[in-house]
C-alpha positions as CSV (number, residue, x, y, z in Angstrom):
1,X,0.0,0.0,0.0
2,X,1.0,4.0,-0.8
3,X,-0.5,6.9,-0.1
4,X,-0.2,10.2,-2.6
5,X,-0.4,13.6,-1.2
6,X,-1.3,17.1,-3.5
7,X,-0.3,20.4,-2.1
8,X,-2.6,22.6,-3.6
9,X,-1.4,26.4,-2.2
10,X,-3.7,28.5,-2.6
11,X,-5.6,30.5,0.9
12,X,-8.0,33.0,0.5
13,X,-5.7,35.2,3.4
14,X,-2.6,34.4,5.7
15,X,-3.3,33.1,9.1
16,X,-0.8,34.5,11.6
17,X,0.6,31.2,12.7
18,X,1.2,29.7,9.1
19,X,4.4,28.7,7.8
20,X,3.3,26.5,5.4
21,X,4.0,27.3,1.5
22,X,1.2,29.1,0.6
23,X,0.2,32.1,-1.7
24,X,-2.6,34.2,-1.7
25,X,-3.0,35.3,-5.3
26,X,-5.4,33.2,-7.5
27,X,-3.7,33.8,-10.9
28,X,-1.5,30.7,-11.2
29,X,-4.3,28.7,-10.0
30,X,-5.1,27.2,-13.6
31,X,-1.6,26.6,-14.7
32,X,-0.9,24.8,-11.5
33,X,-3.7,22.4,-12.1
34,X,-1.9,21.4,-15.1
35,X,1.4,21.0,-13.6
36,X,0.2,19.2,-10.7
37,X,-1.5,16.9,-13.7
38,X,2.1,17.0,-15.5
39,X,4.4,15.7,-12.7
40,X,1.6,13.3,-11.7
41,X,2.4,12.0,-15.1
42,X,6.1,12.3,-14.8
43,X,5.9,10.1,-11.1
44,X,4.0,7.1,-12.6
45,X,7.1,4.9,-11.9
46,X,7.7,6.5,-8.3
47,X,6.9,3.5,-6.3
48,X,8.2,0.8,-8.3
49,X,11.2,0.1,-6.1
50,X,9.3,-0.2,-3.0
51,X,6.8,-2.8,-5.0
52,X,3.8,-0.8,-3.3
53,X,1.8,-0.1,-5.7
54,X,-1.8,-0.3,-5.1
55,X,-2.8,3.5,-4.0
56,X,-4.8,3.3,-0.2
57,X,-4.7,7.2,0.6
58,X,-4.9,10.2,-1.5
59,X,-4.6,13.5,0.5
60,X,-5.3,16.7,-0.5
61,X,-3.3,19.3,1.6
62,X,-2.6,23.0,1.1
63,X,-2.8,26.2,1.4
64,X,-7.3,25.8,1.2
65,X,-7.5,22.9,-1.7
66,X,-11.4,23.9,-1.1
67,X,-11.1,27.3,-2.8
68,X,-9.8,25.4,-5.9
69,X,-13.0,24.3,-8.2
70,X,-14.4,20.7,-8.0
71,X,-13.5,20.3,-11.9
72,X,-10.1,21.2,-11.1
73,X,-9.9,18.5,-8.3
74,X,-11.9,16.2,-10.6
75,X,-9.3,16.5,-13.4
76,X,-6.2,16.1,-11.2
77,X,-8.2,12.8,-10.0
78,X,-8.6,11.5,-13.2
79,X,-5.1,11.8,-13.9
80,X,-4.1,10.0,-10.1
81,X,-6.4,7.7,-11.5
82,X,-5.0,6.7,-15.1
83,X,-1.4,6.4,-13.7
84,X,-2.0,4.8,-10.4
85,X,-3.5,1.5,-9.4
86,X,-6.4,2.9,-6.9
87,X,-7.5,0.7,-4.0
88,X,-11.2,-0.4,-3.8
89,X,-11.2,1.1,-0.4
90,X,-9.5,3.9,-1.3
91,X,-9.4,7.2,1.5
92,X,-9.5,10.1,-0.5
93,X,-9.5,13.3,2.3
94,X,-10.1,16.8,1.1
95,X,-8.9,19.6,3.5
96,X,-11.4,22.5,3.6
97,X,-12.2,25.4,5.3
98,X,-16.0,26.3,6.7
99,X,-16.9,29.3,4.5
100,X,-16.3,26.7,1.6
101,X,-18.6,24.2,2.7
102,X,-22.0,25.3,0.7
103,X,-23.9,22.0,-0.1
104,X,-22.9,22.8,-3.5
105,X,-19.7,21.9,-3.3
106,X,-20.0,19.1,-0.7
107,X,-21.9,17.1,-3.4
108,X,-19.2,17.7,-6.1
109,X,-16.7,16.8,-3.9
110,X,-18.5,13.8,-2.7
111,X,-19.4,12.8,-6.1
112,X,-15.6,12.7,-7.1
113,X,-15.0,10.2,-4.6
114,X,-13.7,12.3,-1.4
115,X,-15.2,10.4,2.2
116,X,-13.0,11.8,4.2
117,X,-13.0,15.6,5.2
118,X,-10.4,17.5,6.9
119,X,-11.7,21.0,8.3
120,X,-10.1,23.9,9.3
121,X,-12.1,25.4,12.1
122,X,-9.3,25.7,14.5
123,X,-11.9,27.4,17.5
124,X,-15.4,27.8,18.2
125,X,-14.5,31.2,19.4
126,X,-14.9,34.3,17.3
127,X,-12.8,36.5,18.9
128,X,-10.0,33.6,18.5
129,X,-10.9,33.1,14.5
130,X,-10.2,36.8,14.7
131,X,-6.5,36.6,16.1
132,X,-5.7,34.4,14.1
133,X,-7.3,35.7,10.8
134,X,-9.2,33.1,10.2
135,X,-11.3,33.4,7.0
136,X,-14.7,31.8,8.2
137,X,-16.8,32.8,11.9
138,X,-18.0,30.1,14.4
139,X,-21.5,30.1,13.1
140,X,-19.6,29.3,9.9
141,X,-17.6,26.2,11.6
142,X,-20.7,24.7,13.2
143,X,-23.1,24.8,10.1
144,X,-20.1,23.3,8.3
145,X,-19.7,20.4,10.0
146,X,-24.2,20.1,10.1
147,X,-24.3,20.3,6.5
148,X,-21.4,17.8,5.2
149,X,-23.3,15.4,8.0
150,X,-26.8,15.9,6.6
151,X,-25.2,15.4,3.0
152,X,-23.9,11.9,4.5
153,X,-20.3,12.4,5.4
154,X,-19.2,10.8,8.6
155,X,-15.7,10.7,8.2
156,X,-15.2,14.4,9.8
157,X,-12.0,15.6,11.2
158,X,-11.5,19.2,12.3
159,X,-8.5,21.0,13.6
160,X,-8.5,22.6,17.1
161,X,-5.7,24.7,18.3
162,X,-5.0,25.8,22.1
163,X,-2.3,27.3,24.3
164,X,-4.2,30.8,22.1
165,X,-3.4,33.9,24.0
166,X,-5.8,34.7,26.4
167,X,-7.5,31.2,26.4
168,X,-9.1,29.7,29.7
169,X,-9.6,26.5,31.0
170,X,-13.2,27.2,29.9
171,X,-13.0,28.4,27.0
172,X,-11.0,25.2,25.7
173,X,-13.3,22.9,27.3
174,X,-15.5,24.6,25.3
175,X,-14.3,24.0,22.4
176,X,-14.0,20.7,22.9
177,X,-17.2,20.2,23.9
178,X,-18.7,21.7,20.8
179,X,-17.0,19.2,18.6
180,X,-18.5,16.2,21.3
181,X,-22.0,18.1,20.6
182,X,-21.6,17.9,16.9
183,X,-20.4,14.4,16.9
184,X,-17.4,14.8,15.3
185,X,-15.6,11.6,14.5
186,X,-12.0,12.7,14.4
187,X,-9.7,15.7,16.3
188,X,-6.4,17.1,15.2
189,X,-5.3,19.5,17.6
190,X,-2.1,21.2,17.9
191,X,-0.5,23.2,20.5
192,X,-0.2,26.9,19.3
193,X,3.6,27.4,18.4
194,X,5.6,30.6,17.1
195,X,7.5,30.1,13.7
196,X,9.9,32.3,12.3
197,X,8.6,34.7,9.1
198,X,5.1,34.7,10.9
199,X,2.7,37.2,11.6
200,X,2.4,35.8,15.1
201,X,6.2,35.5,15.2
202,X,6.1,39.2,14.7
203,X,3.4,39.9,17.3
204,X,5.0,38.1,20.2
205,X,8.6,39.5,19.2
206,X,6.9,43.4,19.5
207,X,4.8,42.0,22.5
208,X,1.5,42.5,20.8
209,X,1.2,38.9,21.5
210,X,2.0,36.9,24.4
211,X,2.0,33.0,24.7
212,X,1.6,30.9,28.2
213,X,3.6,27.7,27.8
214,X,2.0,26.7,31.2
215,X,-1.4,27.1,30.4
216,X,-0.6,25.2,27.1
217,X,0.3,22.0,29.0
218,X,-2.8,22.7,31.1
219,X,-4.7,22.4,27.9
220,X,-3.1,19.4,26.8
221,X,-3.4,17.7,30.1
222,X,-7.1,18.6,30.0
223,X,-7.1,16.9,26.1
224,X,-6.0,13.7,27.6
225,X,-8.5,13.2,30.4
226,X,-11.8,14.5,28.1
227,X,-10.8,12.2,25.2
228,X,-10.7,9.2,28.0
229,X,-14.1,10.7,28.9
230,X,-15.8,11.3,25.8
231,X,-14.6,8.0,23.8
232,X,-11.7,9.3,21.9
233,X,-8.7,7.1,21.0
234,X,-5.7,9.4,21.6
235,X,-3.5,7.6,19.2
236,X,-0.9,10.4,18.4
237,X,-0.4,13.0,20.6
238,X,-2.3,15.2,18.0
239,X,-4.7,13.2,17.1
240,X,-7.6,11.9,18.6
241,X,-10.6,9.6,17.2
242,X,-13.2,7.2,17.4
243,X,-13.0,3.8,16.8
244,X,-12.5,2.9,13.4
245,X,-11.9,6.6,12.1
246,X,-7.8,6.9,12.6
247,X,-5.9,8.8,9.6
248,X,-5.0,6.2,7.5
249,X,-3.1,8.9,5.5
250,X,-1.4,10.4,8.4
251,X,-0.6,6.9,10.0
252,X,1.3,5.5,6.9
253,X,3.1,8.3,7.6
254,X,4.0,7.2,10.7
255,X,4.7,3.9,9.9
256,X,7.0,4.7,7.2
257,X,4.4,3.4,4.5
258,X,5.9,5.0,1.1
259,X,4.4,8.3,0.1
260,X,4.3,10.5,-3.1
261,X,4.2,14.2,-2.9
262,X,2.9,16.5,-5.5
263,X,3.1,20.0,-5.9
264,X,5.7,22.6,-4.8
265,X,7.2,22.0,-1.1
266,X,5.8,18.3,-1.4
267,X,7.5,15.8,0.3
268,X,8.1,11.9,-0.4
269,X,9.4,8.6,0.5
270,X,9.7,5.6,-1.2
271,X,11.1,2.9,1.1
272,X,14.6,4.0,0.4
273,X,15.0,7.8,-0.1
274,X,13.4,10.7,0.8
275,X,12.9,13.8,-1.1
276,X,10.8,17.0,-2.0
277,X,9.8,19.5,-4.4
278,X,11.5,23.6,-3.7
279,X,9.0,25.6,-2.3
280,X,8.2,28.0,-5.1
281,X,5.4,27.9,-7.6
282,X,7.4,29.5,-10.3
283,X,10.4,27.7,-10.4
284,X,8.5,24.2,-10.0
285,X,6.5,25.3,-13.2
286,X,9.7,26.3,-15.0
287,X,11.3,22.8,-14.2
288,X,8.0,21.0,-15.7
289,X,7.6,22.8,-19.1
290,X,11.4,21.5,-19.5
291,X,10.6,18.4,-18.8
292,X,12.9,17.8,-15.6
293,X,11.6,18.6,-12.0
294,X,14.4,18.8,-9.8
295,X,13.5,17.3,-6.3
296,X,16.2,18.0,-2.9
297,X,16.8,14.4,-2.1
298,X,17.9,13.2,1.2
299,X,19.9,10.3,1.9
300,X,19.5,9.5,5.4
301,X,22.5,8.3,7.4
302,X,21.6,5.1,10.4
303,X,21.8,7.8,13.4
304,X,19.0,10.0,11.1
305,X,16.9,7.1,10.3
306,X,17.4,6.3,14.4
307,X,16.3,9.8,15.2
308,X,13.3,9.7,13.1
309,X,12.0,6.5,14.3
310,X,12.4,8.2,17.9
311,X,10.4,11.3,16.2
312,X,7.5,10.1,15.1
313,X,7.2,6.7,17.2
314,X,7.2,8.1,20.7
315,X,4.2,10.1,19.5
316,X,2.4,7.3,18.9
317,X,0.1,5.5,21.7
318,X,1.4,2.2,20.9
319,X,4.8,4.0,20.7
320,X,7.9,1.8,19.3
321,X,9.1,-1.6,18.5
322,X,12.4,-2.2,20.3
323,X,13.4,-4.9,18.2
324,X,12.4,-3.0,15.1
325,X,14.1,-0.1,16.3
326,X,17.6,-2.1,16.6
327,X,17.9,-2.3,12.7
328,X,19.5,1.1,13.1
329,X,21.7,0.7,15.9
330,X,25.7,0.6,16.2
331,X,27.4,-0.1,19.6
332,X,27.2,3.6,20.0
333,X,23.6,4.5,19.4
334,X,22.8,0.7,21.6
335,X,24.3,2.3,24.6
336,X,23.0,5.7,24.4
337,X,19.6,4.6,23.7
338,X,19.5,2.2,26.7
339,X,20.7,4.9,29.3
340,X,17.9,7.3,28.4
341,X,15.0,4.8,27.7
342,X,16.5,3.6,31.5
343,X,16.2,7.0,32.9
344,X,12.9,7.7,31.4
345,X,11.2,4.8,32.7
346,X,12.5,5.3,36.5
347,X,11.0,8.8,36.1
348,X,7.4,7.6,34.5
349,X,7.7,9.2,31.7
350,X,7.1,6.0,29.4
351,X,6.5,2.7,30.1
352,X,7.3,-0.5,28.6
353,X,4.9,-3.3,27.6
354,X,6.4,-6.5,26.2
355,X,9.0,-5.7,23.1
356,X,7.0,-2.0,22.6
357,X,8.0,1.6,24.4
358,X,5.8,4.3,24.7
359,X,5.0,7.7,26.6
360,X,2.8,8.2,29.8
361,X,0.7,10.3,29.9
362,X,3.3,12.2,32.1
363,X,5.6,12.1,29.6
364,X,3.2,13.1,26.6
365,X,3.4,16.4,28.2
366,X,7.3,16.6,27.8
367,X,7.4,14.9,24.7
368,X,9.6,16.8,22.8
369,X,12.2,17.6,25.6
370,X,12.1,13.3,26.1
371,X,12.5,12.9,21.9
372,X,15.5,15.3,21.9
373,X,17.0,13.1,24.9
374,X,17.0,10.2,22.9
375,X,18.9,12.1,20.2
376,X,22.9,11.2,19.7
């Protein structure tokens, strides 16, 4: 099995927390739709060394992909389609944001095959949507969600951020609680967190802005015990479902399945290398009409492969496979890797069960201090 993702990056405005590659101008929109059809075209072969062929996951990421029309998503399908063996239980997701949800373009999109949404609301809160210059309101985010649901989509996953300035206790139980109310079936959210060349970045360097690491972790703590409460699976510390409706996109991903990205900044992975596509619309055009797309491949030495397995295992809830994990040892790496997975356990920060490792709850709250420990 593979998965494809298409970076489609185009936003109607810049949210102040965004580093993504995105652009805000509509006037490329058409020619990118072709190229993305063109280096489809020109990646047929992409997964042939891994011998995973058969397509489970198609993702469509951005930038707002639901600001591009349905027969541009249709067409860029078709192609996926002719050049790719697609499975019969494909999941196709489609990230979109509220003010694009009219029932209009729920049906087209559900008519080219999407069954999985991805939504943007990222609060319930208006003056939150505000801050962070959100295009839609929260009437907008909860009408969303009613009318893919009364159009019959189940599959729902919206994004939820906390650790926002000024946010309470309340006011993020809150949130959460709306999503229960609307039954969503699956949460992404994510930790508020400056990047450089932001808008926020800006705000908290000229103290516009000010950020509470403190009542962050109180947020996430709270995440874990209303999940437990409410029947979510909190399988990455991200990412929270019910049963049945994990990410299978995002959990290849994890697992190290091979993935094919298309469209400028677009990562991939086939089983043995890892590369992706310059983050500029122009140049990735230019190296398409000439017929030779120039991806920044990555050869990863044992210690990075070690550090990724680290990275994106010890999010997981059924965290890592010590025997597994070994493949990328050497005498040094052995003994560093015993001392802190030693010291970690005496401390309760993860526990071990059978030949797996993985994070307490405790230790979910320090996971990226515990990640870099395990680091050479």
């Amino acid at each position: 099995m593979s998965g494809i993702y298409i970076h489609i990056p185009f936003c109607k405005q810049a949210c102040t927390y965004c580093d993504f590659y995105f652009s805000t101008s509509n006037k490329m929109v058409d020619e990118l739709m072709l190229g993305l059809q063109k280096e489809i075209k020109l990646q047929q072969d992409f997964f042939k060394p891994s011998g995973n062929s058969s397509i489970q996951t198609i993702y469509f990421g951005g930038g707002t992909p639901s600001i591009v029309s349905a027969a541009h998503l249709r067409a860029i399908m078709h192609t996926v389609a002719t050049c790719f063996e697609l499975s019969s239980t494909l999941e196709l997701t489609l990230e979109v944001n509220p003010d694009d949800c009219h029932a209009g373009n729920i049906k087209e999109w559900m008519e080219m095959g999407v069954n999985r949404i991805s939504c943007g609301i990222q609060s319930f809160n208006d003056d939150d949507l505000k801050m962070m210059n959100r295009s839609h309101n929260a009437k907008q985010a909860e009408s969303s969600v009613k009318r893919m649901q009364d159009a019959g989509l189940t599959n729902i996953s919206i994004d939820l951020i906390y650790g926002l300035p000024g946010m309470t206790a309340s006011h993020w139980a809150d949130n959460l609680n709306s999503a229960a109310q609307l039954e969503i079936t699956h949460l992404s959210c994510y930790g508020l967190t400056v990047e450089e060349k932001t808008v926020l970045a800006h705000q908290v360097k000229m103290k516009q802005v000010k950020l509470d690491e403190q009542a962050a972790a109180r947020d996430f703590e709270y995440l874990m015990h209303w999940s437990a409460q409410h029947g979510f699976e909190h399988y990455e510390i991200s990412n929270l479902c019910k049963p049945g409706f994990r990410s299978k996109h995002n959990s290849a991903y994890w697992k190290g399945i091979p993935y094919l990205g298309i469209g400028p900044s677009a990562h991939s992975y086939n089983g043995h290398i890892r590369q992706h596509n310059l983050p500029n619309m122009f140049t990735y055009l230019k190296q398409l009409s000439e017929n030779k797309l120039q991806a920044v491949v990555e050869q990863l030495t044992p210690t990075e492969k070690y550090h990724e397995q680290i990275m994106i295992g010890l999010r997981l809830s059924e965290g890592i496979n010590t025997t597994a994990l070994a493949n990328y040892f050497d005498q040094g790496i052995a003994k560093h890797f015993n001392a802190i997975l030693l010291k970690h356990v005496e401390k309760n920060n993860i526990v071990i069960n059978n030949d797996n490792f993985a994070l307490t709850n405790q230790g979910k709250l320090i996971a990226d201090y515990i990640i870099q420990d395990f680091f050479m």
